[in-house]
Each structure stands twice: as C-alpha cells, then as structure tokens.
N, C-alpha and C positions, 0 to 999 in steps of 0.2 A: 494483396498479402500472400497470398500463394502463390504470384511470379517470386515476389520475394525471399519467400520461405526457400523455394526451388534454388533459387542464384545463390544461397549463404551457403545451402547445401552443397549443390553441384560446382560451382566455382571456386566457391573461396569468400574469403573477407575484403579482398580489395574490388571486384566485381560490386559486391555489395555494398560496400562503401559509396561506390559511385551510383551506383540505383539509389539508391537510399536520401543520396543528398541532393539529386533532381527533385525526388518525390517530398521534401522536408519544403525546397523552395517554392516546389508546387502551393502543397500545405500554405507556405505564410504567406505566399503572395495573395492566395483564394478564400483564407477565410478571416478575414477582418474580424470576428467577434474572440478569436482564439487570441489573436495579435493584443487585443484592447486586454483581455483577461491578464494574459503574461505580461501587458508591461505595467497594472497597475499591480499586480502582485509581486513586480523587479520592485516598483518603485519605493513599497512599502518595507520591502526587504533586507534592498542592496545595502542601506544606510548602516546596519546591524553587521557587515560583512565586512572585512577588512580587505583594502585593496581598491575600496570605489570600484566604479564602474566602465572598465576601459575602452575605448570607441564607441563612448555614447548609447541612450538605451537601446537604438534599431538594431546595432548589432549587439548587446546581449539578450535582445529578444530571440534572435536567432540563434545565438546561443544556447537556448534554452531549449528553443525546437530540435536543437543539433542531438542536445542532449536525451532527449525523448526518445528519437530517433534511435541514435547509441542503444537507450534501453531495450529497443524491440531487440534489438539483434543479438543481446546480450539475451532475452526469453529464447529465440531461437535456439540460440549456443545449447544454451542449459537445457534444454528438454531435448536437442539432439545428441545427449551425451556427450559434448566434447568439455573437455576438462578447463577449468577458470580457475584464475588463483581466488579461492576464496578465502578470508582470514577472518578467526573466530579469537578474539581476544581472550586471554585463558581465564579470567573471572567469568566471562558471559558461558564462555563454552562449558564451564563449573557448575552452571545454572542451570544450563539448558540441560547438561548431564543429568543433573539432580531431579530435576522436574518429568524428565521423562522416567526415571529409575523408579522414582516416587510412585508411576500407576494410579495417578491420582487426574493426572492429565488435566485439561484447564481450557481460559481463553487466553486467546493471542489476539489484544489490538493493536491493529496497521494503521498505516495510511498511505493516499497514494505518492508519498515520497519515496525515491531509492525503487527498487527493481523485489519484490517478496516473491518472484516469482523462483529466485534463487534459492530464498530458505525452503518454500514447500516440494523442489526439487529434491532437496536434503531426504525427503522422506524415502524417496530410491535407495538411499545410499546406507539407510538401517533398517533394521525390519521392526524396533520397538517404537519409531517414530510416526504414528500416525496424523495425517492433516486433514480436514475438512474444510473447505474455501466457504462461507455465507457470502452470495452476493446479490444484489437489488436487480441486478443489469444483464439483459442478454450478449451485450455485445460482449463481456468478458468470458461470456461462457464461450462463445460464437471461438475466440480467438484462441483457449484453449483445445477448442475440439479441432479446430486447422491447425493447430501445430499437432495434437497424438495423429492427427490423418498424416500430417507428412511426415513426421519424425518415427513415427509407429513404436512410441513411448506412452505408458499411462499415464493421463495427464491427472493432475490431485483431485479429491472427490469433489463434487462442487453440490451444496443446496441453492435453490435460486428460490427466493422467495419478495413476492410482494411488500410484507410488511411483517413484522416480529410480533408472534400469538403465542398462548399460553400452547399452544398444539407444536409451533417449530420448538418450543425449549424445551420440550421431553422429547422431540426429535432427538435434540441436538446433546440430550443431558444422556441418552442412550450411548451415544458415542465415548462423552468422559468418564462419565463412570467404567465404559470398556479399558480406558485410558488412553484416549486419543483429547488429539487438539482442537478447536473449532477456531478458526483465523478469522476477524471482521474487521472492515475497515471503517473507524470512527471519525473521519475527520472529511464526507461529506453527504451532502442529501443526495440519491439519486437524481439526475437532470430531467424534469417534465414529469415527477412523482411527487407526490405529497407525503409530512408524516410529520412527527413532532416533531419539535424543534425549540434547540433555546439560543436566545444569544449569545455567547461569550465574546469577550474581548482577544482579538488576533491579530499581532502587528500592526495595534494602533487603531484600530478599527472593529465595530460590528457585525461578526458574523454568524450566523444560526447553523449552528452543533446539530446531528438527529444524537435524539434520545435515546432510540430503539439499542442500538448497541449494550448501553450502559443499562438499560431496564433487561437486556438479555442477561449482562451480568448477574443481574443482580436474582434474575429467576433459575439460571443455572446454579448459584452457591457452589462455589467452585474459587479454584486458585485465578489468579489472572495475571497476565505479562503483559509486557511492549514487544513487539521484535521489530526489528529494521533489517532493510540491507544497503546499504550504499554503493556506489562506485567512488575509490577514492586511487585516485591517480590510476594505476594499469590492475587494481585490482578491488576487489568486494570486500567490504565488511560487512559483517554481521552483529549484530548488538540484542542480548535480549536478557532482561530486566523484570524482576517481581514489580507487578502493580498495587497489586491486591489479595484480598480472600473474601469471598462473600459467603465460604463455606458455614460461619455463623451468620449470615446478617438475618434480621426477624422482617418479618413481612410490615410489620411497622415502621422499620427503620430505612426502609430503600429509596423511599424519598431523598431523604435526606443525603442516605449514602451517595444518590445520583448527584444531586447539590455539590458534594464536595467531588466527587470522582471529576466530574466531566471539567470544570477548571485544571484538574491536575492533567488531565488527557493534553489540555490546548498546551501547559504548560510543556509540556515534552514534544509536540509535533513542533513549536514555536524552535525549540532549542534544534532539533532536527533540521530545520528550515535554516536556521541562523550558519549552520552548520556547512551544510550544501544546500544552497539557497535553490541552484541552477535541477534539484532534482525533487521539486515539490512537480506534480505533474497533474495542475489542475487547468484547464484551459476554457474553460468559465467563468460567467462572473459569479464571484463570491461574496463578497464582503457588501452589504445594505446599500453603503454608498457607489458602490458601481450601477446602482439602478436609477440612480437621479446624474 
C-alpha cells in the first residue's frame, strides 16, 4: 500500500492505473474465498440490475475487483487534496446544510457500498462539520494512518472499539451534543468477531444484521441519517437522508424501535446495491446460505 500510495503520488494516475491492475489480478487470482463471496453476491444482485450480465460472471467478478481497486485510489485522491468532481444534489445538500446548522449534530449510518471516505474528507473543507468514524476493525484504522503518513493530511477521528457499551455512547454522546457527527457502518459483523446479531431478509436471502449499531442509536437519542457516496460515471455522488430521531425514544421502547429501524436500514442498502450493484464492497461470505 505504501509503494502505492508513493506511485499515485509521485507519478500520476496512469502509473497507477497500471500497479493497480497487476495487483487487483494478483488479488483474484490468489484468493478463492473473495472470488466465491463476489460472485454469489453478483448472482443475487445482477437479476435486479438492468443490462444483465455482460461477459459472463468471471468477468464481472473482475469487475467488481476493478472497481474496489478504482476505490482505493479514489481514498488516495481525496486525502491528498487533489480535487474530484464531487456532486451534492441540492435537496441532500439542503439537508445536510440544515443538520449541521441545527448544532444538534447526530448519527450517520453507512455501509461498505460507495467510497465514505469522500464525505468525511468533506469535513476539511468546513470548519462547522465535524466527523467521528466508530470502527470494529484495525485494519481501517491501519489504512487511514498510512494515507495521513504519506499525504501529511489529518485523517477523520476514528474510535475503534470492540463492542458497543453503555461507556462508548457517552463517549460518543460527548461529541453530539458538541454538534458533531459519529459515522457507523450497519450493514456488516466484523470478520472473526462476535456480537448480536438478527436476521433480516437481503436480496432474497438470510443474513444477520449487528445490532450494536441500531442499539447505539437508540442510546444516543439523537437525530440519525443515511449518507452514501458513489461513483457514478467520472464523478461522486453524494446522498444523505433523515432516518430518524431517537431524540424522544423511552428506554422501554427501543426494542421495538430496533424491530422496526433495522428492516428499514436493509431497505435502503438493498436500493443502494440495486443501484450500483458493482460497489457493494464486501468480499465475504455473507448470507447463511454461503456456509452450506
């Protein structure tokens, strides 16, 4: 990652282009369980997409790696300041205006579709935009602190936490009430961790949701959104959307609230997915039935 970082830098984008897609074919040639992940996650998908599947799934499994790929370099981009066409559709951007003006600050649920690493880049670029990343996993921190090493840009705050206690959400409740954001991503379990978990239904199939997210909502009481960002054709969109308010919810009702919330959550990563199928980026298995 750090020859790489070097070459987008130092070179250019065509250099890298060409590193890039050695290392991508590396990638699919070397790890069979990434391969089986993405084409049973094409398979479930593509059906929903308009256009079928052109050259067969081996190459839009590649595709998909291609597309991953694209992403990293597109995090480079943006944390070494070079300028992307990013496009905020003027309803979202009306929102995200509001929400921030508001000082009332909130959660932001992701997921690992689209490149987010674009919207908390956003926060450079105002000074009332505050981000906080919650994440389960070292290696996203790992990838962050080698791009602020070579870019020598602050990279967004990040908590890393094991599992979600009543101690991270006044951590984390510190922050909104300052009026900052706290960003989590709901739509998977950390790999080789444990933690609640429910079924829901996803592209036809069963897969187990964590909880912790939606139980963080629900102890922060607090505003909540969606944000995305995509790549759609040569440039980024951004999307971000009211989910919720848990600012009244009662300690009795959060069960429930969770009940209803976390169906509505798959509902919107589903539409996401349907969307730009090629930039869900989970390369795991997921879904119950990949395990038999």
């Amino acid at each position: 990652m750090r020859i790489m970082v070097w070459i987008r830098r130092r070179l250019g984008p065509l250099p890298f282009r060409f590193m890039l897609a050695w290392v991508i074919l590396y990638y699919y040639l070397r790890r069979p369980l990434a391969r089986r992940a993405s084409r049973r996650y094409l398979k479930r998908i593509w059906p929903y997409h308009a256009g079928g599947a052109p050259g067969g799934m081996a190459l839009l499994v590649m595709r998909h790696f291609w597309a991953f790929g694209r992403s990293l370099m597109d995090k480079v981009d943006v944390w070494s300041g070079l300028a992307l066409d990013v496009r905020i559709p003027d309803a979202d951007r009306a929102r995200l205006d509001a929400a921030i003006r508001s000082g009332r600050g909130g959660l932001m649920l992701v997921s690992h579709h689209g490149n987010l690493e674009i919207c908390s880049a956003m926060s450079h670029t105002r000074d009332d935009f505050h981000v906080t990343q919650l994440m389960h996993t070292r290696n996203a921190e790992k990838f962050n602190t080698l791009l602020a090493q070579a870019t020598h840009r602050r990279p967004p705050e990040i908590v890393e936490v094991s599992e979600i206690t009543p101690a991270t959400a006044m951590r984390l409740a510190r922050r909104i009430d300052a009026g900052g954001f706290v960003v989590i991503a709901a739509d998977r379990v950390p790999v080789g961790e444990s933690g609640r978990t429910r079924d829901l239904d996803f592209l036809g199939d069963a897969a187990p949701f964590p909880e912790g997210p939606f139980r963080l909502a629900a102890l922060l009481r607090c505003p909540i959104y969606t944000l995305g960002c995509v790549r759609d054709g040569d440039h980024h969109r951004i999307t971000f959307e009211p989910f919720d308010d848990t600012s009244t919810l009662r300690r009795r009702d959060r069960d429930a609230w969770c009940d209803a919330a976390m169906p509505r959550y798959v509902a919107w990563l589903t539409e996401q997915c349907r969307r730009h199928p090629l930039q869900w980026f989970n390369f795991f298995p997921f879904w119950h039935a990949d395990d038999r």
